[in-house]
C-alpha positions in Angstrom: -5.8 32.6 -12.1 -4.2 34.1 -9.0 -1.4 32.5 -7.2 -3.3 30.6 -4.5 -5.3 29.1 -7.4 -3.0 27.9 -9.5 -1.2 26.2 -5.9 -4.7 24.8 -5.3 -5.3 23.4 -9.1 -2.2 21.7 -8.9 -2.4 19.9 -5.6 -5.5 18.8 -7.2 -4.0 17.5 -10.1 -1.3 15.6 -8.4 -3.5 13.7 -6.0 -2.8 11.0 -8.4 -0.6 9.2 -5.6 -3.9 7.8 -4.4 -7.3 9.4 -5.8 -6.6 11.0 -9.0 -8.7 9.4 -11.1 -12.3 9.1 -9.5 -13.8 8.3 -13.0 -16.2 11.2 -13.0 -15.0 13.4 -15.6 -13.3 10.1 -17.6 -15.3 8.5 -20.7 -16.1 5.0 -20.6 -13.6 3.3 -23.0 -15.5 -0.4 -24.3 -11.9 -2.3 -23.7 -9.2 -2.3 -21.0 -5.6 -0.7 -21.6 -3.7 -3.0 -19.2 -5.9 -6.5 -19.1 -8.0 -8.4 -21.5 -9.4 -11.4 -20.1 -12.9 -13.1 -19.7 -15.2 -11.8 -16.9 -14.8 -13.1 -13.4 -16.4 -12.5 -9.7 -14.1 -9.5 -9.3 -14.0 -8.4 -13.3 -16.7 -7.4 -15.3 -14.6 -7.6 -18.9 -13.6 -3.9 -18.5 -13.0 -3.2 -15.1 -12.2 -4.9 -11.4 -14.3 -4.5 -8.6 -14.9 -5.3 -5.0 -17.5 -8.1 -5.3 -20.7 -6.3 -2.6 -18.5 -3.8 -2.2 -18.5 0.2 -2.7 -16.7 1.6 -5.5 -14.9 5.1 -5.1 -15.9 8.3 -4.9 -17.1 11.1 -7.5 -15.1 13.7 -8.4 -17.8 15.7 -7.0 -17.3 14.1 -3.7 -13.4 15.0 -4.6 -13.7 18.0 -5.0 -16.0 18.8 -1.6 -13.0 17.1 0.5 -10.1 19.3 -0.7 -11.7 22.7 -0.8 -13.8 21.7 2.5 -11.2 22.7 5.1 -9.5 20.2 7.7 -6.2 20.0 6.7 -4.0 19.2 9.8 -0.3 21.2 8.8 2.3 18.0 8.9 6.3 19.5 9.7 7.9 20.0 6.4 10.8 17.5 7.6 11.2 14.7 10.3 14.3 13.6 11.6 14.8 10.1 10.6 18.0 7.4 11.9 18.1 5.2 8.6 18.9 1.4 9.5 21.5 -1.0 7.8 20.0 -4.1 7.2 21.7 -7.3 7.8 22.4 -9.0 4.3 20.0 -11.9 5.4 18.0 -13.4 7.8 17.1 -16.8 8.3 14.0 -15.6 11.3 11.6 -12.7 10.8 12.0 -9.4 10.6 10.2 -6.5 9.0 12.2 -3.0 8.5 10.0 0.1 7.6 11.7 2.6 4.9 8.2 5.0 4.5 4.6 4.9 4.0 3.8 1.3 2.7 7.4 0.2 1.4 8.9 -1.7 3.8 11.9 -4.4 3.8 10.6 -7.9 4.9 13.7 -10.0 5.7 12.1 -13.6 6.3 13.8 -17.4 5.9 16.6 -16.0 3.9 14.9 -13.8 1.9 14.4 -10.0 1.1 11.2 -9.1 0.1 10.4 -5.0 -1.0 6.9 -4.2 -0.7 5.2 -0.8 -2.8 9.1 0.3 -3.1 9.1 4.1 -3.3 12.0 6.2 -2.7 11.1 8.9 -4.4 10.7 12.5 -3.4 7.1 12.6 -4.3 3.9 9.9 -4.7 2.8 11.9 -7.5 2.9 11.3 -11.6 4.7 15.4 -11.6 7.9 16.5 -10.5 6.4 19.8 -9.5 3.7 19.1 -7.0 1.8 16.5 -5.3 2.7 14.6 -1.9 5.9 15.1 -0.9 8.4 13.3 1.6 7.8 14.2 5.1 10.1 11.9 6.1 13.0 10.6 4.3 13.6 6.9 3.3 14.4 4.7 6.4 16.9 2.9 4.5 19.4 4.4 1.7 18.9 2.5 -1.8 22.6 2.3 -1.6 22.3 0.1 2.2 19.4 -2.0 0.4 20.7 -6.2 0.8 19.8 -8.1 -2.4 16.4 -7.6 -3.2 14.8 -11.0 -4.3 11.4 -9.9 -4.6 9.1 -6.6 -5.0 5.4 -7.3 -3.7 3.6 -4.6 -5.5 -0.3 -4.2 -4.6 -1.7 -1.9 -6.6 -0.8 1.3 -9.2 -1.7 4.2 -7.2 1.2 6.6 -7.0 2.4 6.4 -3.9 2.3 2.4 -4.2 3.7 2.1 -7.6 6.5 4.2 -8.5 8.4 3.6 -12.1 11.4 5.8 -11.0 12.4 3.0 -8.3 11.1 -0.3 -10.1 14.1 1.1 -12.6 16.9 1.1 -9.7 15.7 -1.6 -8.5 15.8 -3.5 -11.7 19.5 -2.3 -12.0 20.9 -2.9 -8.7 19.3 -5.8 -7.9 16.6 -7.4 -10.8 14.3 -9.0 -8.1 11.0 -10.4 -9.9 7.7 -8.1 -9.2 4.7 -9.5 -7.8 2.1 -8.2 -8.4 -2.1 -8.6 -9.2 -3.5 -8.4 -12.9 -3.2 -5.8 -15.1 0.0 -4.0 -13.2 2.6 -5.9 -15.6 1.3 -3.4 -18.6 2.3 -0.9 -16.6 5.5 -1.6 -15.6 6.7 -3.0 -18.5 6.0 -0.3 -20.6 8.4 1.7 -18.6 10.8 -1.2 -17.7 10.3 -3.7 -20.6 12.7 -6.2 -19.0 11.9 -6.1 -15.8 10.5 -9.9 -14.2 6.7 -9.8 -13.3 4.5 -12.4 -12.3 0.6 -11.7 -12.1 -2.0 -13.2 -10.6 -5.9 -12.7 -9.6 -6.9 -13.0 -6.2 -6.9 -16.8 -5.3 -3.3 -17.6 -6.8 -0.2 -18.2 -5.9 3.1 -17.7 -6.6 6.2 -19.7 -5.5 9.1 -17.6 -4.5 12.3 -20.0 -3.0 11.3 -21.4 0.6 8.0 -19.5 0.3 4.6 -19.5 -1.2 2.7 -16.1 -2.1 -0.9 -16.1 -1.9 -3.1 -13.3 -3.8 -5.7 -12.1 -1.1 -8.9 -9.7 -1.8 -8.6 -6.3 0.0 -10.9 -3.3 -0.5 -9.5 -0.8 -2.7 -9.3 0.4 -6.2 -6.7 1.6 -8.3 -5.9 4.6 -11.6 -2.7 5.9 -12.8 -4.9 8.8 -14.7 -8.0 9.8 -15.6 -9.1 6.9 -17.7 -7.9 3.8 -16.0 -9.5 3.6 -13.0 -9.9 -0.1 -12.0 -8.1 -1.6 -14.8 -5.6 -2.9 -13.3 -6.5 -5.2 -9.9 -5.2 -4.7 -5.9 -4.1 -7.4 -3.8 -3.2 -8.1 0.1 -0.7 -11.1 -0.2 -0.2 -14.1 2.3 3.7 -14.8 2.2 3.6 -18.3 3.9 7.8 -19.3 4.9 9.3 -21.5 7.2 9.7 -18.5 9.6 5.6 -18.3 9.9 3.2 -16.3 7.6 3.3 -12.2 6.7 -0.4 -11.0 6.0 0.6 -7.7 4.4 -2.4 -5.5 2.8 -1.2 -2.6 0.8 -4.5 -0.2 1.2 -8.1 -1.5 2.1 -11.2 -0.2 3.2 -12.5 -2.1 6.5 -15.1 -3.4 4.4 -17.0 -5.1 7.4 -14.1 -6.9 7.9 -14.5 -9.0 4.5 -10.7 -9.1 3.9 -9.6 -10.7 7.4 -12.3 -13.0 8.1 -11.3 -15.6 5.8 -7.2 -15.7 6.3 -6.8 -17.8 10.2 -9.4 -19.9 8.3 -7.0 -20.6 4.5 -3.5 -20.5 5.9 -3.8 -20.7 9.7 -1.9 -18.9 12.4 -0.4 -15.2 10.8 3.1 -14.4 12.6 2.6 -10.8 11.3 0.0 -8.5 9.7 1.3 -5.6 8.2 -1.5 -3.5 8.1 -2.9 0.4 7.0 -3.1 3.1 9.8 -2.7 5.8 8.1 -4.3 8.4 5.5 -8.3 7.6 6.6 -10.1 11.4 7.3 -12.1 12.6 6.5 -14.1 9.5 7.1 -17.2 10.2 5.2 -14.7 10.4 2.3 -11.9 7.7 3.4 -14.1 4.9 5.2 -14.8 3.1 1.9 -11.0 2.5 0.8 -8.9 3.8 4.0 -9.3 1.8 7.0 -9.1 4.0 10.5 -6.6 2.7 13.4 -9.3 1.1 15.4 -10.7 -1.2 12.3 -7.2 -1.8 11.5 -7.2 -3.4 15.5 -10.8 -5.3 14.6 -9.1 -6.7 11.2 -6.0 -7.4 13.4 -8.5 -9.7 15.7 -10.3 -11.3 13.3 -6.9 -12.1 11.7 -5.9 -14.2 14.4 -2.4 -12.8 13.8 -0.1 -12.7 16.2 1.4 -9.3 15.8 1.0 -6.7 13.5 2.8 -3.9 12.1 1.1 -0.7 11.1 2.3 1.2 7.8 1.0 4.0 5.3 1.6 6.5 7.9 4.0 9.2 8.2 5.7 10.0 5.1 3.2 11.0 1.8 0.4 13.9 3.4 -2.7 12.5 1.5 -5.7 13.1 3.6 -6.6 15.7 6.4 -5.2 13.7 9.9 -2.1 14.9 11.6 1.1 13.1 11.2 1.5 12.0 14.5 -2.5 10.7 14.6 -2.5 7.7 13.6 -0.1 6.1 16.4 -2.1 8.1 18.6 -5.4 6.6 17.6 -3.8 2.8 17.4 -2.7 2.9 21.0 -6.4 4.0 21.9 -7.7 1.8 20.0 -5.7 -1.3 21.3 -6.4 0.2 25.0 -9.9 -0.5 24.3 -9.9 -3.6 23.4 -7.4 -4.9 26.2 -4.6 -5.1 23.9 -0.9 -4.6 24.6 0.6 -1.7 22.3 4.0 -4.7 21.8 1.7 -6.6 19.7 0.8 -3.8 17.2 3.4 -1.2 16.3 3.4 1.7 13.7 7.0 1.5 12.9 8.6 5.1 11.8 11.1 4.9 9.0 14.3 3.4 10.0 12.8 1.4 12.6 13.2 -2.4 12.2 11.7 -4.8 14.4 12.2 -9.0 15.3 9.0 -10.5 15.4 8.7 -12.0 18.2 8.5 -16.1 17.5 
């Protein structure tokens, strides 16, 4: 195998941060290594699905995208001005360290979501995505961490190395959707996790977390794929509600049509802009910037911050694309760029009351 080969096999391998495991070259085990429960509208007694939606591509289909060309060249480093966080705050406001971790400081409490300050969204040290950008707060500058909202185990969502320091420093309880507790604790067998399907809730101080379908998957190899669930989550506080959605497909807008309806008026989505071409590849799981505007509307929310940008290369767009495409995209539709903002790392923002 010639240099370029070997480069090429391993990028392949380490996709694991977020496709991995499409499933096509794994067997079909009979039970499920991180859940056993009875089947439900989203669980078939082995695996979760999205209930009339699509499931992920074939490794086939894998392999087409990352030997078919496209691949925009992202800067090896971005300068980034990391922000110190105040220790608490009793209004809203969201703080974004990278990607989809961000710090949500809301009614007194400091909420992590997808915490990853690792050098790579990868399961090896040696290759896969690496930081573009570095973390937009230092672990050391963190506050204390109450809670981690974790939404699914894809490697640039759920990363062990962190969960550790976290536990450490701060032992805030993980939130998280079924099947993501075997995971964790079988790397951190102390650490506090609370589970639940889609449809619960979780009470966290002055606040009540709702589990929330999105439309996603989720594989930490190449024989897990969809045994452990995804989840957007509904953070309801005095301050107002956060609709936060780790990854989703657009999904014909399935996963926003339902929230103005169950919890009335959002304060602030925190939504996906990022990691969405090429399309015929990305549109199932990876919403573009200008569905992320139509979830945004049918959300009824108020404002919205846009994350999973920036930081992890995982799919073909240029870095700087996806603020690009969002302020087109809200230029269309007649809205003002101040209500939707991709926040770079470092960059915190008051939402507006």
């Amino acid at each position: 195998m010639n240099r370029r080969s070997f480069f090429k096999r391993s990028a392949l391998l380490a996709l694991g941060g977020a496709f991995a495991a499409t499933g096509a070259f794994a067997l079909s085990p009979a039970r499920n290594r991180y859940y056993q429960g009875p089947p439900s509208p989203n669980f078939d007694g082995v695996r979760f699905f999205n209930p009339g939606g699509t499931p992920p591509k074939g490794f086939d289909d894998l392999l087409r995208w990352q030997f078919g060309g496209g691949r925009a060249r992202w800067p090896d480093e971005v300068a980034v001005a990391p922000a110190k966080p105040a220790p608490h705050v009793d209004d809203m406001t969201i703080t974004m360290v990278g990607h989809a971790t961000l710090l949500i400081q809301v009614s007194g409490l400091n909420l992590l979501t997808d915490p990853v300050w690792s050098d790579r969204a990868s399961p090896f040290a040696f290759a896969g995505p690496i930081r573009a950008a570095a973390p937009g707060i230092a672990f050391a500058d963190l506050p204390k961490i109450d809670a981690v909202l974790l939404t699914h185990n894809h490697y640039d969502h759920l990363d062990l190395k962190t969960l550790g320091h976290l536990k450490a420093a701060h032992d805030p309880m993980v939130i998280t959707p079924l099947g993501n507790d075997a995971i964790i604790r079988d790397s951190i067998p102390d650490m506090r996790v609370q589970t639940g399907n889609w449809g619960a809730t979780v009470k966290l101080g002055p606040a009540t977390v709702h589990f929330e379908p999105c439309h996603h998957w989720s594989a930490r190899g190449t024989r897990d794929r969809s045994m452990a669930l995804w989840s957007a989550f509904v953070i309801d506080t005095p301050a107002g509600r956060i609709h936060h959605i780790g990854d989703t497909g657009f999904d014909q807008g399935r996963p926003y049509r339902h929230i103005a309806e169950k919890h009335g008026k959002i304060r602030a989505a925190i939504l996906p802009v990022g990691a969405y071409e090429p399309r015929w590849f990305m549109r199932d799981q990876h919403q573009d910037p200008a569905e992320a505007v139509e979830g945004f509307i049918l959300s009824g929310a108020a404002h919205a911050v846009g994350h999973h940008w920036g930081t992890f290369q995982l799919t073909n767009e240029g870095r700087d694309a996806p603020p690009r495409a969002l302020a087109a995209a809200l230029a269309q539709r007649g809205l003002s760029t101040d209500r939707f903002r991709p926040l770079a790392p470092g960059e915190a923002w008051a939402i507006p009351a």
